[in-house]
N, C-alpha and C positions, 0 to 999 in steps of 0.2 A: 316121286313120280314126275315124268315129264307133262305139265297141262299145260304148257305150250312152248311154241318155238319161234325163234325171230332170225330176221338177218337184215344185214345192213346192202343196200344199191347203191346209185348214182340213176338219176332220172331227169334230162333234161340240167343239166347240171348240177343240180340241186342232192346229198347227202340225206336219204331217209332210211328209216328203221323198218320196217314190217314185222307187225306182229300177228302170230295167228294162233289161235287157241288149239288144243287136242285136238284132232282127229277130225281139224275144218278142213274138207276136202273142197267144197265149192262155193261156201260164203264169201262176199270181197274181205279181203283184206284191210287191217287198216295200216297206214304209213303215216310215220313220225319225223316231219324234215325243219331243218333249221337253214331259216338262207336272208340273207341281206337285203336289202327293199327301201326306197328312198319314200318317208313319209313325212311328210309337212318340209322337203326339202333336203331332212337329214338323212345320212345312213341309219339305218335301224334294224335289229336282228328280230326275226320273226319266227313263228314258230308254227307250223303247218300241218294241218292235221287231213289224213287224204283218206281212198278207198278206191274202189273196184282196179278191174282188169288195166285200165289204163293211167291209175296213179291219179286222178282228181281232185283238186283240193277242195273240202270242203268248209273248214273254217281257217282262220288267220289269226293266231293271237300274240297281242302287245305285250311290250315289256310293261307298260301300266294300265291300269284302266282305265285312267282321260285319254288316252291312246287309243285304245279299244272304242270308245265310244266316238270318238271324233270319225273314227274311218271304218265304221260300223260295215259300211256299203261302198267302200272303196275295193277297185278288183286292179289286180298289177296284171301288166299286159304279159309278163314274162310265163305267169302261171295257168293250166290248163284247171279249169271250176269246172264241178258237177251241175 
């Protein structure tokens, strides 16, 4: 049985996944994006977990977790937050 279906976009330049369960006609969405982000100076690949109608991102995660906690509250200007 198919209980769910996904597709891949471009949003903002950004590569995301969307997935969406059976039969969700009007729940948001969520979106799975991968995109590069300059953190403490360096390139860094990030990984971006989004929702609704206009692709929002709502969490940001590091490749480590001294990462993750250094920039707990850090927002890139390039991305649109819920």
């Amino acid at each position: 049985m198919d209980w769910s279906e996904g597709n891949a976009f471009t949003h903002n330049g950004i590569q995301y996944f969307s997935v969406r369960s059976w039969l969700q006609e009007t729940a948001p969405h969520n979106y799975y994006g991968v995109t590069t982000e300059k953190v403490n100076g360096q390139d860094t690949r990030v990984l971006l977990l989004a929702e609704g109608g206009h692709v929002q991102v709502q969490e940001v995660g590091y490749p480590t977790e001294q990462l993750a906690k250094d920039n707990v509250d850090t927002k890139f200007d390039n991305l649109d937050y819920q």
